[in-house]
C-alpha positions in Angstrom: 4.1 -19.0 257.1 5.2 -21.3 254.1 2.6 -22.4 251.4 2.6 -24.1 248.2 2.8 -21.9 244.5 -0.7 -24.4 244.0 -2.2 -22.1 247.0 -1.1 -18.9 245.7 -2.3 -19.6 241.9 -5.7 -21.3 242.6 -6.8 -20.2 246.4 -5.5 -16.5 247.2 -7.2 -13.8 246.1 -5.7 -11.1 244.0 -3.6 -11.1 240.7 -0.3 -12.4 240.2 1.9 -9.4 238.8 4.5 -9.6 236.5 7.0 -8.6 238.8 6.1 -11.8 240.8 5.8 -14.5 238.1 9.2 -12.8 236.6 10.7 -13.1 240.2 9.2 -16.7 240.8 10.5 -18.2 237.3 13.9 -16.6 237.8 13.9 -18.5 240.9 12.8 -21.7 239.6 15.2 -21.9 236.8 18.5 -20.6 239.2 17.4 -24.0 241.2 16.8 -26.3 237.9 20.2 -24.9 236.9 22.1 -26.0 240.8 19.7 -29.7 239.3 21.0 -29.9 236.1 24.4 -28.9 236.3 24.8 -31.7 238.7 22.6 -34.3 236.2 19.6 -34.3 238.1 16.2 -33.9 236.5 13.2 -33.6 239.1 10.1 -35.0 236.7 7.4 -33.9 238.8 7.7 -30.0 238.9 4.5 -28.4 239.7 2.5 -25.5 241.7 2.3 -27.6 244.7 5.7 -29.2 244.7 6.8 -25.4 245.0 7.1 -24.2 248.7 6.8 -20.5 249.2 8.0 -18.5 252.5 6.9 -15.6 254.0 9.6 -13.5 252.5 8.7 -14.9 248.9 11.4 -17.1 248.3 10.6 -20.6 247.1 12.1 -24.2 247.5 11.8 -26.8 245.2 11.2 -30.0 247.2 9.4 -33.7 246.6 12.0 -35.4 245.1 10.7 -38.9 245.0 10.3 -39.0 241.2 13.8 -37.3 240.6 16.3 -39.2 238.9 20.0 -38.7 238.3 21.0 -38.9 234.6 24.8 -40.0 233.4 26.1 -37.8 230.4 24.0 -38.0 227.1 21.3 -40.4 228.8 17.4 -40.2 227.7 15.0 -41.6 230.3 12.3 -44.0 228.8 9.2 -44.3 231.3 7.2 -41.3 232.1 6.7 -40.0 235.1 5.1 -37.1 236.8 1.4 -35.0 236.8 0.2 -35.2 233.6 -0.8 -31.4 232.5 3.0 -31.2 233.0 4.5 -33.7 231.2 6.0 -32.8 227.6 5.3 -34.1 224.1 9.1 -35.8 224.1 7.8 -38.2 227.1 5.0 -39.8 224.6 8.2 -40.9 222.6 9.7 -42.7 225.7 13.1 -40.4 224.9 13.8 -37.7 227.5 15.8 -36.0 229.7 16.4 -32.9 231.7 14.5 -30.8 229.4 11.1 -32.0 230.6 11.8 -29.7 233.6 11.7 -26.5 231.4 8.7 -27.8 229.6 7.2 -27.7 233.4 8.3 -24.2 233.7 6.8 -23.0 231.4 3.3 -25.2 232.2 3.9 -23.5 235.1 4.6 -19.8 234.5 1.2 -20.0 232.3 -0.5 -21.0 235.3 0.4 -18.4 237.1 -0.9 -15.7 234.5 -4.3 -17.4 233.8 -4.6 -18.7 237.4 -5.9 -22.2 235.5 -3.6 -24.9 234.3 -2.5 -24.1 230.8 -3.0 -27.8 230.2 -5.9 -29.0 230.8 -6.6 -32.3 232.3 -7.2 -35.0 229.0 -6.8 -38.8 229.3 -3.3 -39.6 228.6 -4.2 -40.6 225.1 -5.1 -36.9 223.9 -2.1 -35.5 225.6 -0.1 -35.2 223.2 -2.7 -33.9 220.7 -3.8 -31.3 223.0 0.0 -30.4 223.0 -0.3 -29.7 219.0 -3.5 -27.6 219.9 -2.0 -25.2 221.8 1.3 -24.5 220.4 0.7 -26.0 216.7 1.5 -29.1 214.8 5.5 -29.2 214.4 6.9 -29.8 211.0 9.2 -32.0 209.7 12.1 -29.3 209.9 10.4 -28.2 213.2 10.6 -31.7 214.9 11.0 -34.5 212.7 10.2 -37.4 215.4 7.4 -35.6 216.3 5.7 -34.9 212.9 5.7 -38.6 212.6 3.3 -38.6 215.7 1.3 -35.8 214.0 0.3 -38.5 211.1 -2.4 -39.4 213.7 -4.1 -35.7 214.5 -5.4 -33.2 212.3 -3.3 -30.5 211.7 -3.3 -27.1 214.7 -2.1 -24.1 213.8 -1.9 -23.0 217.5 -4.2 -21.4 219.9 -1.3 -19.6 223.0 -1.9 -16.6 221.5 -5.8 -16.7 222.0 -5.0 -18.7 225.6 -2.7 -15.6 226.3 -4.5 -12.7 225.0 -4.1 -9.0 226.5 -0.7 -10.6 227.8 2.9 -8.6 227.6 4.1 -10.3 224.3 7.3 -10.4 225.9 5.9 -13.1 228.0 4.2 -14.9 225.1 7.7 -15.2 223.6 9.3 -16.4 226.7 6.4 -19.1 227.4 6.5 -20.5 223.9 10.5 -20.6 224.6 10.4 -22.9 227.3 7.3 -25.0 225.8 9.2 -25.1 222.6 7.8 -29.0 220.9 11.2 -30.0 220.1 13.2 -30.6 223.0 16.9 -31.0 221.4 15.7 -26.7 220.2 14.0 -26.1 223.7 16.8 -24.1 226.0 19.0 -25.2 229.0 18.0 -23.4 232.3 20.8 -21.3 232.2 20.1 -20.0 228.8 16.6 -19.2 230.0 17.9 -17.6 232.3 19.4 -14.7 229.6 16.0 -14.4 227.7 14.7 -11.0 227.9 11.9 -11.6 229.9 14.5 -13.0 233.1 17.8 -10.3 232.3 15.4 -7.2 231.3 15.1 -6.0 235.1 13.3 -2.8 234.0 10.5 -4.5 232.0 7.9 -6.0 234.1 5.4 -4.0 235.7 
């Protein structure tokens, strides 16, 4: 029987262990590093563009919105579900790094079993961005602190959004969600964080 990760997160009873959601990212990020290394970005990662088997495994698949980037390009038009979509898409500048940003929308999904995103009109996106992981700064980010001119300033609520979690997992989330995506890491070195190369920490 093969389902979707959607399924799993919002219809299946049960919890999600860690061992699980540390199994399922590591996945995820060995396939967005076979993408990247080969310049393709997917855009639309999400729960239910993730196909699970019977044995676990998942496969990334719907690749309609994918595109293939030369060297050093930044795509202008967004694209994708919108709870997954990252702050750098509002400046019409991104690339392959939007893919991590979905990661990690997706990895706190599958802890709170509701979209760490909620669904806003496209126009508070971005501010609901600042909400959750805090307005950046100037050294932070400095093209989007010139976006921040137009909210009031958030100090960040994850850590309430992610309370009683393994901060272990805090950390890794808020590494792939990181605002600024020229700081925000590759898949492969995701792939080294703690969380993904500590096999005897989850539980």
């Amino acid at each position: 029987m093969v389902y979707d990760l959607h399924v799993k997160i919002h219809e299946k009873p049960g919890t999600i262990t860690t061992n699980r959601i540390k199994n399922v990212m590591e996945m995820l990020l060995s396939a967005l590093c076979h993408m990247h290394e080969r310049r393709i970005i997917h855009r639309d990662l999400k729960p239910c563009n993730i196909l699970v088997n019977k044995d676990g495994l998942i496969k990334v698949c719907d690749f309609g919105l994918a595109k293939t980037l030369e060297h050093g390009e930044f795509l202008k038009y967004a694209a994708g579900t919108r709870q997954y979509q990252p702050p750098e898409m509002f400046l019409q500048q991104y690339n392959e790094k939007a893919d991590i940003w979905a990661a990690g929308c997706i990895m706190g999904e599958m802890i709170l079993r509701d979209y760490l995103i909620p669904q806003v009109h496209s126009h508070e996106m971005l501010e609901k961005h600042f909400e959750i992981f805090g307005s950046p700064t100037m050294n932070d980010w400095p093209e989007g602190y010139l976006l921040t001119r137009s909210y009031k300033k958030y100090s960040g609520t994850i850590e309430r959004l992610l309370k009683g979690v393994d901060e272990t997992i805090k950390v890794f989330i808020s590494y792939l969600m990181i605002l600024n995506p020229h700081k925000r890491p590759s898949a492969s070195n995701a792939k080294l964080h703690r969380f993904i190369a500590d096999h005897g920490h989850a539980n």
